[in-house]
C-alpha positions, -999 to 999 in steps of 0.1 A, spaced: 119 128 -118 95 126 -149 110 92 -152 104 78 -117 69 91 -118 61 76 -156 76 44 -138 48 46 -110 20 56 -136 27 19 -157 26 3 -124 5 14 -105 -22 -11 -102 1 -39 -96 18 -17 -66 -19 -12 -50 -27 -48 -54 5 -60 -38 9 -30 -10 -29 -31 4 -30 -63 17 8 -56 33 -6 -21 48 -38 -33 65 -20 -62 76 -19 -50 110 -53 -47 116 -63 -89 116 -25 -94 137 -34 -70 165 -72 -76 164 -73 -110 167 -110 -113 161 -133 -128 135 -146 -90 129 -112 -78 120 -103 -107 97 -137 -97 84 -130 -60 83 -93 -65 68 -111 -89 38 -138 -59 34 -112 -28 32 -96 -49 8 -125 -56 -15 -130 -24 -12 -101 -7 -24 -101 -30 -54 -133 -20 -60 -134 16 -59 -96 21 -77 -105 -10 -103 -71 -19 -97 -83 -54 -110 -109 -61 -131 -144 -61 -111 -152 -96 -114 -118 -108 -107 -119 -89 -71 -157 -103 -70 -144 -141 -69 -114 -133 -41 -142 -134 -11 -146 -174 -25 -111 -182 -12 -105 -151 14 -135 -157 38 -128 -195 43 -93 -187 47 -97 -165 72 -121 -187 90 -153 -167 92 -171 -190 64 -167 -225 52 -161 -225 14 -196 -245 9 -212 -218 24 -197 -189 5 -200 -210 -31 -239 -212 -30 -240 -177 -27 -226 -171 -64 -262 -187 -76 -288 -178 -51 -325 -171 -65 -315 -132 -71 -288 -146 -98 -315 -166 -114 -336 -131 -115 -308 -115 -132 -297 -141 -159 -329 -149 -167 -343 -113 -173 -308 -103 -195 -314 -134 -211 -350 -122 -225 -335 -85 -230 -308 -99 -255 -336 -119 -269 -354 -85 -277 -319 -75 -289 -317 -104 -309 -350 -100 -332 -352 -63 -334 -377 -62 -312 -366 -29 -293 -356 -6 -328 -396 -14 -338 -408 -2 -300 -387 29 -305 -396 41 -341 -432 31 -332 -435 52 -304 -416 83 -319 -433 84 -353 -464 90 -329 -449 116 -301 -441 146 -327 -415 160 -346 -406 185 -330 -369 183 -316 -381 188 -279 -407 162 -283 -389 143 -300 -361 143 -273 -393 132 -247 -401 105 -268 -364 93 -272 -364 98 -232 -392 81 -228 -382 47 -249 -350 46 -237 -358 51 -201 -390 21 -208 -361 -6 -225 -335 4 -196 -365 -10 -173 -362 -46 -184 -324 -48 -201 -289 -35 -187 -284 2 -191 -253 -2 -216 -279 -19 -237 -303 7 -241 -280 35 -242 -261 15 -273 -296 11 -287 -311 48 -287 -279 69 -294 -283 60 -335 -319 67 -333 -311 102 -314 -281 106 -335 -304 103 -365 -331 129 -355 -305 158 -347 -288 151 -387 -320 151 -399 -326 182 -382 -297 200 -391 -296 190 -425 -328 208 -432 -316 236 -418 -282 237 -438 -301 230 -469 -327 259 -462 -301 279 -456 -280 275 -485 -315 279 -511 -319 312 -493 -285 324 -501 -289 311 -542 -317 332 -543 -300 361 -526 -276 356 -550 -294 354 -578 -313 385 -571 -286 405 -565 -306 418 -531 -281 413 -507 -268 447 -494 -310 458 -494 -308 425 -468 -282 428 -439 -297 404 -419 -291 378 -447 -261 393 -461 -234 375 -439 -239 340 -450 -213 331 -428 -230 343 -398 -262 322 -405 -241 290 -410 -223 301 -375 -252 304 -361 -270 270 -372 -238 245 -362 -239 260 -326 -274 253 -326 -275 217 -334 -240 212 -319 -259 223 -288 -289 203 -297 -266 172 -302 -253 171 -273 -288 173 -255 -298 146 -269 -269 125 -266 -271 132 -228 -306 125 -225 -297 89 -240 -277 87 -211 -297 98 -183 -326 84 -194 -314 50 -194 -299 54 -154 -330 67 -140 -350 38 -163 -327 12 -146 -344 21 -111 -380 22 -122 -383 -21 -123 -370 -43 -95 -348 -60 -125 -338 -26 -142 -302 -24 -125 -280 -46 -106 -280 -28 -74 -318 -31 -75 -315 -72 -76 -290 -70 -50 -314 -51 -27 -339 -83 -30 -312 -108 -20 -300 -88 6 -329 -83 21 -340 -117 17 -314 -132 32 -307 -104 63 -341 -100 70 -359 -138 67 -372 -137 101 -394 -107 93 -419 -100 72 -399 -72 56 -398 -84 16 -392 -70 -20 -410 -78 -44 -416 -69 -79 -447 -47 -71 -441 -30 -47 -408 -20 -55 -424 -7 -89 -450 13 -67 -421 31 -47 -394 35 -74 -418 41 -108 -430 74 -98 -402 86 -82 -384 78 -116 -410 92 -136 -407 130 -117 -368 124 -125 -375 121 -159 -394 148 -163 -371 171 -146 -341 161 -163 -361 168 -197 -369 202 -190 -335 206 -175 -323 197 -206 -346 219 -228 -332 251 -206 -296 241 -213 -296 232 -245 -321 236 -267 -337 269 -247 -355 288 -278 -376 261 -293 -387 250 -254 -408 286 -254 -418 286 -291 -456 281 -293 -455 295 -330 -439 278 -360 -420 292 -390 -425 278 -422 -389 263 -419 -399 247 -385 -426 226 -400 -409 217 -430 -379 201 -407 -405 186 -388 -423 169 -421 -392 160 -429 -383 139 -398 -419 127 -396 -412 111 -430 -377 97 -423 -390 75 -390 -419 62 -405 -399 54 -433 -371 38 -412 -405 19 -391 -416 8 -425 -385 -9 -437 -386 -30 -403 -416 -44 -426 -442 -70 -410 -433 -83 -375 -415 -115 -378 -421 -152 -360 -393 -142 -337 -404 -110 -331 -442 -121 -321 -429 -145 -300 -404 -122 -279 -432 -102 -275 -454 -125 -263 -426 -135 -238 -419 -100 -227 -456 -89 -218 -466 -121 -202 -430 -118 -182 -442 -84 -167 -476 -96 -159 -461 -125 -143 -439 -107 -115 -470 -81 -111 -498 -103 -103 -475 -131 -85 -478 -113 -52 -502 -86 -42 -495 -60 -7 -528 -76 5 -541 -100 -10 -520 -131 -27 -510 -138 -64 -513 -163 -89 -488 -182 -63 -509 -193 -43 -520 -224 -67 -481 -234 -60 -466 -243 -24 -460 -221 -1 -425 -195 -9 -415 -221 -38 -419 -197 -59 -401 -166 -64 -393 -138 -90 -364 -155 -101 -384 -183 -110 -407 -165 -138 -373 -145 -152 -354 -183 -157 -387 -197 -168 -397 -167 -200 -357 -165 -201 -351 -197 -211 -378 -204 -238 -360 -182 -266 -331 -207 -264 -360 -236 -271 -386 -221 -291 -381 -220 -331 -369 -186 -348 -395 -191 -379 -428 -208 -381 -427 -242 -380 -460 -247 -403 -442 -236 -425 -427 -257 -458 -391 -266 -459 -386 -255 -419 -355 -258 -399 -356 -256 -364 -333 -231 -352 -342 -215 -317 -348 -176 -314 -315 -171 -295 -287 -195 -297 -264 -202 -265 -232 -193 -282 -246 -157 -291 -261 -156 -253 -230 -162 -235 -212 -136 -251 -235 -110 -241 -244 -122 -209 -228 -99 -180 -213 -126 -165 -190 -100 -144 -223 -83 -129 -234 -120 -118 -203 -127 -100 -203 -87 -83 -238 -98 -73 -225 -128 -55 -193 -117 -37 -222 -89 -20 -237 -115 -9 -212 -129 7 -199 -98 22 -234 -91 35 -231 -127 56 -195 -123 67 -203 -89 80 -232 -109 104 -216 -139 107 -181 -128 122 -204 -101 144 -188 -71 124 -223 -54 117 -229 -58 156 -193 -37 161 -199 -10 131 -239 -7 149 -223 -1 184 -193 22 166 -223 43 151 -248 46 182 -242 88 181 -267 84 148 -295 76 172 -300 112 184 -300 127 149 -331 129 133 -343 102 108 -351 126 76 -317 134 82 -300 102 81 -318 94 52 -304 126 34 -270 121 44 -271 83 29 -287 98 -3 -256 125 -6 -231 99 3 -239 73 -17 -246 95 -47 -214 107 -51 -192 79 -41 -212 58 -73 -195 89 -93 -160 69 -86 -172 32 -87 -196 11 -103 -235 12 -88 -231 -24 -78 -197 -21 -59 -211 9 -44 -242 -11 -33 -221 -41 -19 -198 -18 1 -226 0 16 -257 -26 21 -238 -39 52 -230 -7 66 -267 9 64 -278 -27 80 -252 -16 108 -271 23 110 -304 9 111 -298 -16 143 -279 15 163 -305 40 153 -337 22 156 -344 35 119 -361 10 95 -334 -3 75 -362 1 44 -355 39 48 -322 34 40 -314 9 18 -341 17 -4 -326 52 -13 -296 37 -11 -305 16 -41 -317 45 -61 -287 68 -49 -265 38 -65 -273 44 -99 -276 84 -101 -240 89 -117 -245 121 -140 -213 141 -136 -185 121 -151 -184 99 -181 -161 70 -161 -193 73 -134 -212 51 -155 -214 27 -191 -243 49 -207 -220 82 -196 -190 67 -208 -208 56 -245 -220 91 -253 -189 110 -245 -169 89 -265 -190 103 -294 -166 130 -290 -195 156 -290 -197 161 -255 -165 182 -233 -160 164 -198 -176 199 -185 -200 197 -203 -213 162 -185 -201 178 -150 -224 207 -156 -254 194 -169 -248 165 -141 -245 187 -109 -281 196 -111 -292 165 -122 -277 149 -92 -295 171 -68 -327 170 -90 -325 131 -81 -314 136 -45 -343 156 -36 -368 129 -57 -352 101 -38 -355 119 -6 -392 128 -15 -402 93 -23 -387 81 8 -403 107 31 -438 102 17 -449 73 -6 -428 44 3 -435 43 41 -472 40 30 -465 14 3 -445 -7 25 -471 -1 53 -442 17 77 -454 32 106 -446 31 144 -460 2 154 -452 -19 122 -414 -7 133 -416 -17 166 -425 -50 159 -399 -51 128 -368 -44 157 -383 -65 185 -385 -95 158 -352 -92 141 -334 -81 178 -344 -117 186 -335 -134 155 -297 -114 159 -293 -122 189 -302 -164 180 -270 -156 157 -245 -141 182 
């Protein structure tokens, strides 16, 4: 028996990729329809997906060759959708992100900003927070998490090496003395020690998850801070051309910034309670408590002033990476137009500014070029770029897309809308919850992404049968995505920090449970209150948004 089933264990990815095509079989040979050939392609994207019995972007490139074959897209149709303007968006802003990688630009950013917030450890876990949550904004979440842990790992040994050498002077002292029975507070030196590893142990591990956390709910503050985010824009874009229902960089950091920020916040002081409880209601310091915090005042600036005098490289970056974010902010306004105007009309697009700044670190020179005896070498050189570039997240982004149009094209979203017409009598703030809850906790199993492409078409489906504005779905949807707390596999960042091999898997899964319904009821907040306004959502606007795309759906039938 132990035999058969180590047998199954070596193969079972092979058995799942081989069987689930054979089981759902059925469903294309007694449907007979372009929505079951769709649906039998989409169950088995699906189940790749979710049990990773292949690698992600290897199930991401099947829809190239499944949809034509099963006749529901040409294979010049489906190809384009690998490099639409939303893959431009993405390559372009990781580009700039490993560029900021590349010159050191994000260690100076971090030390900068927590030389300034305090010493303290639970301000100095804000301002870790804080940075990491600002860097996931503009660069992949793996990235940011990869690039804070050492900085937090270096605070908490800083921390608790004071302590242990305080500690031990005390006990010389004792010692030399000879007071230690007139002390029995002191007198059980093993006791203090006890008593100080458990504290940082604890304090460790607080900060390692806020690393973590911080850099998931940074990735849904900015339209280009996570994948699923991106993928929202293209499939909105490309569902929803007929209307006047768009994402753009703005707006999207209107709705989601705040809601992000209140996250943030919350998981902090969530954190404080749980692990570091005694210094969070401390309002009066020891003389041991200042003396750790001179000490770790001392070691960042001194690790900021080794960075020495921003480089050529670093300038320029910088340069690049504020004029990138006051390029997408000003290009299009809710009211009024952009800076876009003074180009032709919807030529250009997001994606356009990311591959234009993204670009330029590959072409401009790494050192001065006034200089004496310079060499022209550009910032970021291609052969460094493309092995950091996540070429696997391009390709998920693409077979999404694709999905998105088989599901309209072969009339599928018309069955799943007519399948889910019960959700019509159920009340909309309801709806929105449930999607929030669902898609929360299936992202604790797959990737945000996968999650995202499974789901997009679906909520497109709700929205049509329940007359609910499909922005009140896949908007929280989006956020829902990437709020993986609970399980290190859930998420990169997750996984990172628990391989540290500070942090228990229950450990994660408590701390995670309330920070999963911290950003549940954010995300449903947000939804119910600010985005509706910032989006301009109200009866009317709706009615007009379902009589417009009704027509456009039915052009398509």
């Amino acid at each position: 028996m132990f035999h058969q089933i180590n047998w199954l264990k070596q193969r079972w990815r092979l058995l799942l990729v081989l069987l689930t095509p054979l089981i759902l079989l059925p469903l294309p040979i007694i449907g007979k329809s372009s929505q079951a050939r769709c649906g039998y392609i989409v169950l088995i994207l699906t189940i790749y997906w979710v049990f990773e019995a292949i690698p992600l972007p290897v199930t991401s490139l099947l829809p190239l060759a499944l949809f034509p074959m099963a006749g529901i897209l040409p294979a010049d149709i489906v190809a384009p959708h690998y490099f639409k303007d939303i893959i431009t968006l993405f390559f372009g802003s990781m580009s700039l992100a490993f560029a900021v990688e590349t010159v050191n630009l994000h260690r100076r950013i971090a030390l900068f900003v927590l030389s300034f917030v305090g010493t303290s450890s639970k301000w100095s876990m804000a301002g870790v927070m804080g940075v990491t949550a600002f860097l996931s904004m503009w660069m992949n979440n793996t990235a940011a998490t990869s690039i804070m842990i050492p900085v937090a790992l270096a605070i908490t040994n800083e921390l608790e090496q004071h302590s242990k050498v305080t500690a031990n002077t005390i006990h010389d002292v004792l010692d030399l003395t000879k007071e230690i029975r007139t002390l029995p507070i002191l007198s059980n030196r093993s006791t203090i020690m006890e008593f100080d590893e458990n504290k940082y142990k604890n304090l460790k591990k607080g900060f390692l998850l806020s690393v973590a956390y911080s850099a998931s709910i940074g990735g849904i503050s900015s339209l280009v801070g996570s994948a699923p985010n991106i993928f929202l824009k293209g499939f909105i874009d490309n569902q929803y051309k007929s209307t006047i229902f768009r994402i753009n960089f703005l707006d999207f950091l209107l709705f989601a910034f705040p809601t992000a920020f209140l996250m943030l916040v919350l998981c902090w002081l969530w954190l404080q309670i749980t692990y570091n409880r005694k210094e969070l209601f401390t309002f009066r310091l020891d003389t041991e408590t200042r003396a750790a915090q001179t000490n770790l005042k001392e070691m960042l600036i001194k690790q900021y002033n080794d960075l020495g005098r921003p480089k050529w490289s670093e300038i320029c970056v910088g340069i690049l990476f504020i004029s990138l974010i006051l390029l997408w902010v000003t290009k299009d306004f809710s009211v009024v137009p952009g800076w876009k105007i003074i180009f032709r009309h919807k030529y250009i697009s997001d994606g356009t500014v990311a591959i234009l700044c993204g670009i330029l670190p590959l072409i401009l020179p790494n050192t001065n070029p006034f200089q004496n005896n310079w060499k022209y070498e550009p910032i970021v050189q291609w052969i460094h770029l493309t092995k950091h570039m996540p070429w696997g997240a391009l390709l998920l982004l693409g077979a999404g897309l694709v999905v998105a149009s088989a599901f309209q094209v072969s009339k599928l979203s018309a069955s799943v809308a007519h399948a889910l017409r019960f959700l019509a009598g159920i009340p909309r703030a309801a709806v929105i919850f449930l999607v929030i809850l669902i898609s929360g906790l299936f992202t604790e199993v797959t990737s945000n992404i996968s999650t995202a492409s499974i789901f997009f078409p679906i909520l497109d489906s709700v929205a049509r049968s329940s007359n609910i504005h499909p922005a009140f779905l896949l908007l929280p949807c989006t956020l829902a995505v990437s709020m993986a707390f609970m399980l290190p596999i859930a998420t990169p960042p997750n996984a990172i920090v628990f391989a540290s091999g500070t942090i228990r898997v229950i450990d994660m899964i408590k701390t995670g449970i309330v920070m999963n319904i911290i950003a549940f009821l954010m995300i449903f907040l947000a939804t119910t209150t600010w985005m509706p306004k910032i989006y301009g959502l109200n009866d009317q606007t709706i009615n007009i948004f379902f009589n417009i795309n009704a027509t456009s759906f039915n052009r398509t039938r």
